[in-house]
Structures are given as structure tokens and as C-alpha cells.
N, C-alpha and C positions, 0 to 999 in steps of 0.2 A: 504494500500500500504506500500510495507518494505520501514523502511531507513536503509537499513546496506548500511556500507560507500563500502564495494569491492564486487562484483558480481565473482563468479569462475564456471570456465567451462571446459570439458576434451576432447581431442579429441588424442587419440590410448592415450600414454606415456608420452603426454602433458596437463600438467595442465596448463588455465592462469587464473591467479585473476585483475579484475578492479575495479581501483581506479575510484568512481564514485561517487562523488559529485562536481558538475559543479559549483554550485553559487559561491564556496567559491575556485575553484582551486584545487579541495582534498586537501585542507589546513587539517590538523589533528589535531580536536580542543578537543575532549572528550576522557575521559578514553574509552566510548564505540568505537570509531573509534579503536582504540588498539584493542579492543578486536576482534572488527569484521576482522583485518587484523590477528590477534592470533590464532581466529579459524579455517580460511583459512587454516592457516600454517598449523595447527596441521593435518586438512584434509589430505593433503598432504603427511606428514610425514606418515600418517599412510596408507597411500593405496600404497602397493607394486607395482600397478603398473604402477603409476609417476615414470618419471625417468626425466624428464624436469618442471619446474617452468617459465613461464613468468607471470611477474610484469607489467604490463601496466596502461593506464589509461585514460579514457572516458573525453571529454572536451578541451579547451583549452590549459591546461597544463601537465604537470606531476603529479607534486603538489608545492602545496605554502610552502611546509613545515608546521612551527605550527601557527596557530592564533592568530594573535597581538592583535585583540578586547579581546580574551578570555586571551590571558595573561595581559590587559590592568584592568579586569576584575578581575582577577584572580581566575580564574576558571578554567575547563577545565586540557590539563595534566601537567600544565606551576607554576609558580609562586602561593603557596598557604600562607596562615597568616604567618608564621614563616618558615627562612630558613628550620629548621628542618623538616618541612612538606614538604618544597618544594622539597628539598633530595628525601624525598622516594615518595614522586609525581613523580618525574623521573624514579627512578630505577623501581616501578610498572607500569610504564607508558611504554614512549616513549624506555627504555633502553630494556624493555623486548621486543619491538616487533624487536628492533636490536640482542639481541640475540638469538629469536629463527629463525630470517633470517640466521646468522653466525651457528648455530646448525642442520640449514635444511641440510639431507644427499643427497639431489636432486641436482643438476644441476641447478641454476637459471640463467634467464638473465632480465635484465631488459629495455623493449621498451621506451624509452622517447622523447616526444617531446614537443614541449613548455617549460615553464617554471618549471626548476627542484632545488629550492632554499630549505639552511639550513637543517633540517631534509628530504625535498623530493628530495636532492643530497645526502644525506645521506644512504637514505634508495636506490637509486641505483647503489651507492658505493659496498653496500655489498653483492650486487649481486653478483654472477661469470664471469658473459659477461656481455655488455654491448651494445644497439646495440641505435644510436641517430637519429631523422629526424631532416635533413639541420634547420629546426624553432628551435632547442632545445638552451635552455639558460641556462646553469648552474651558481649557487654562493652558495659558504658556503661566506653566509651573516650575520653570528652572529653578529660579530663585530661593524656592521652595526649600528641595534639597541640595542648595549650595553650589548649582552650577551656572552655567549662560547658555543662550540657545546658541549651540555648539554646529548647528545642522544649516543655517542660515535664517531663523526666523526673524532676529529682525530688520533685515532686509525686509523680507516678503512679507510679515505683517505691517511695518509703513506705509507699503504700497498700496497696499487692502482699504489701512484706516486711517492713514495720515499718523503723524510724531506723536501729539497729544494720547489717544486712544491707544497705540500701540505699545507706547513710554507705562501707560498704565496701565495694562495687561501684565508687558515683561516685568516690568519694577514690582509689584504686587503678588502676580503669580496667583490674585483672586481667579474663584470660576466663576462662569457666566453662564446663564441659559440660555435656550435657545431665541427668548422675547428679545431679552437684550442683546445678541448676536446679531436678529435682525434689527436692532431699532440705531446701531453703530453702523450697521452697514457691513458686518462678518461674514452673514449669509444673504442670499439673494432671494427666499422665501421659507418660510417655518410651514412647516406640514404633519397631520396627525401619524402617527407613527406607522401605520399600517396603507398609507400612503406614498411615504416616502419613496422607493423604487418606483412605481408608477411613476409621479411626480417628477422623478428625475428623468425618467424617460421619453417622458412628452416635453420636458425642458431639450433633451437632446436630440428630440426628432423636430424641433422647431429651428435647430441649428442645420441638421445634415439632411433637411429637403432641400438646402441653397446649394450652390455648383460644388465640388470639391475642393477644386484646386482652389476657387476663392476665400475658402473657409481657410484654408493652411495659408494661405498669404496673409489674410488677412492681420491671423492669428500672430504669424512671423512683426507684424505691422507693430499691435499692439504691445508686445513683449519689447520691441527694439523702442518704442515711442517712451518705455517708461524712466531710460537712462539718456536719450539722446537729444539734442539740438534741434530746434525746430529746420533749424536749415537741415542738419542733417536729415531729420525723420523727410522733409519731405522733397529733398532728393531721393529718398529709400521708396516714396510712394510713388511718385512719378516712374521710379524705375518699374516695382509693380505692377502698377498698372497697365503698362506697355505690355505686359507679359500676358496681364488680365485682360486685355482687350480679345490678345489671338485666339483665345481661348475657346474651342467649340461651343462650351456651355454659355460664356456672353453673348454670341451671336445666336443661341436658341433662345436665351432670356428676352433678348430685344426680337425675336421674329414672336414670339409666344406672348409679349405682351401686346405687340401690333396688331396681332390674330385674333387677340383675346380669349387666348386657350392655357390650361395648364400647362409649362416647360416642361418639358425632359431631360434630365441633366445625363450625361454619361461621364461625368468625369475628366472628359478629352481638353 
């Protein structure tokens, strides 16, 4: 019987990967959990025809974030013999499955309910959407037990909430529910619990009925706009765009709206 920690499955445009170890919360204790959330990704990236990402997760929670036994321990992707190991224990670790979530050219959203602490508020931070069930409990709890969000959160929570709100998260390390996740602007809708998967699915079929390759530009668009120069971002769009225009599916959008018929996208 496998243990890979996520389970991935597709249906039309939509990819979703589950977070599926229950004992421990999908707490993310080993190099191998990275990895197996790694290879997902890479799936993903390479099959033209994703155009949506849902993150979910099997169990009581979201996730625990990382494993206090294993960094107690120090083992796993946390705390090794010497700071200097411990350094690049992160960056091969838990930093790499942040950037190639930040890297992914799809659409992502991420389903949460139950408990979504430190690294597992993290990793739905850097999602695109964000869709919560009423049970969901968020905390960047670093603080907590005496560490920093070591994985990149707070980059990616500034970006979410701006300085204020995210200064107040990390510094505090309080939880939040899902009312006040949405009313900061955390998540992008609160949903009764037995909702939530639906919910997110019609969130991501409202995404990957649009062209393909426009959603993955797009998506590239947004990510590059959040660190760059207005000059630069729209040198980067104009380039785009050029690309967007050849595109099969633009010239089906503009004959389907002149028609007045529903488009057909292939992807082309």
C-alpha cells in the first residue's frame, strides 16, 4: 500500500491534489512529503491541459503545518546538527515546495477546512483563491513555539493582506476563523462545510471555461506584477499579449462573440 502524502486527480481542466495523511493533520514532516507535493506540481505544470489547481485535503484538517516531534527530533525538513544544515534543510525542503507553488503557471485555489496552521496557512496563502469551510482555523503560529516563518510566509502573507494585517498574524501567532479570514480578505469566500469541495469546484470551472493558454499567461502576468515596475510589468504584457492575440482560442472568442454562440476553446 502507497504512502505518498497527496493523492491527484483530473477531471476536464481541473487538477486536484490531496493532502492525505490523517494521523498527523498532513503535518509535513519529511523531505519525502516535499517531494511527493513536488511531483504533483511538476504533473501539473506539464500537462497542457490543466488550466485549474485545487489544493485540498483529506481529514480533519488542512494541515498542521511542520512536525514539532520531528523538529523536536530533529529530523525531518526542520532543525538539523548545525545552523548551516539547517539553512539548506529549508531552502531544499519546505522553501522549494513554496516556490514551485509561486512558479505554477495554472490557476490555483486552495479548499480549507479545519485547521490551517504555520507552513499549512502558508502553503494556502500562495495559492490564487482561496475558498474556506465555516470549521476552518487559520494561525501563522511561528512565534508560538519560538520560531519565524522559515518557508516564506511572510512574503506571501503581505501580498494577501498588506504589512498591517500580516505584521499581526506573524507577530501574535493568534488564530482566526474563518468570519475573520474572510472579512481581512484571507479567503475569497466562507462556505458551510459540507460545501466546501463543490464550492471550490464551481470557483474553478468559472476559471478553466476561459482559453488555456490565456489563463497560464495571465496567471504568469499576475505573479511577475506583484514584485515589478510598472514599466517593467507592462513591457511583460504587451509582450503577452502578442502571443495572446495568435492564439486559436482568441480568434474563436472574437468569431463566437460576433456569432453570438458559445466559444470552443481547444487550447491551441
Amino acid at each position: 500500500m502507497s504512502d505518498a502524502f497527496v493523492a491527484m486527480e483530473k477531471s476536464g481542466r481541473i487538477a486536484t491534489i490531496t493532502l492525505d495523511r490523517r494521523a498527523t493533520r498532513n503535518a509535513v514532516a519529511s523531505h519525502q512529503d516535499g517531494n511527493d507535493i513536488l511531483g504533483a506540481l511538476a504533473g501539473v505544470a506539464e500537462d497542457r491541459d490543466v488550466s485549474v489547481l485545487i489544493l485540498a485535503a483529506a481529514g480533519p484538517s488542512f494541515s498542521a503545518g511542520g512536525n514539532l516531534k520531528a523538529m523536536r527530533e530533529r529530523r525531518g525538513i526542520g532543525p538539523l546538527e548545525t545552523p548551516a544544515d539547517t539553512r539548506d534543510n529549508y531552502r531544499r525542503g519546505v522553501q522549494a515546495v513554496m516556490r514551485a507553488f509561486a512558479d505554477l503557471e495554472v490557476a490555483t485555489i486552495a479548499a480549507v477546512h479545519g485547521h490551517a496552521i504555520g507552513l499549512g496557512l502558508d502553503l494556502a496563502a500562495i495559492c490564487d483563491l482561496r475558498v474556506a469551510s465555516v470549521s476552518a482555523k487559520f494561525a501563522s503560529s511561528f512565534v508560538k513555539v519560538g520560531i519565524v516563518p522559515g518557508d516564506g510566509g511572510a512574503w506571501v502573507l503581505q501580498r494577501v493582506l498588506g504589512y498591517p494585517r500580516a505584521a499581526e498574524l506573524i507577530l501574535t501567532g493568534d488564530t482566526i476563523g474563518a468570519s475573520e479570514a474572510l472579512a481581512i480578505g484571507l479567503v475569497n469566500r466562507v462556505v458551510e462545510d459540507d460545501q466546501l469541495l463543490s464550492a471550490s469546484h464551481e470557483l474553478a470551472q468559472r476559471v478553466a471555461t476561459n482559453p488555456p493558454r490565456s489563463i497560464r499567461l495571465a496567471k504568469r502576468l499576475l505573479r511577475e506584477a506583484q514584485h515589478g515596475r510598472l514599466s517593467d510589468v507592462l513591457e511583460l504584457s504587451a509582450a503577452f499579449q502578442a502571443l495572446a492575440h495568435e492564439t486559436d482560442d482568441h480568434k474563436e472568442a472574437v468569431t463566437a462573440f460576433l456569432e453570438k454562440r458559445p466559444p470552443q476553446f481547444t487550447g491551441a
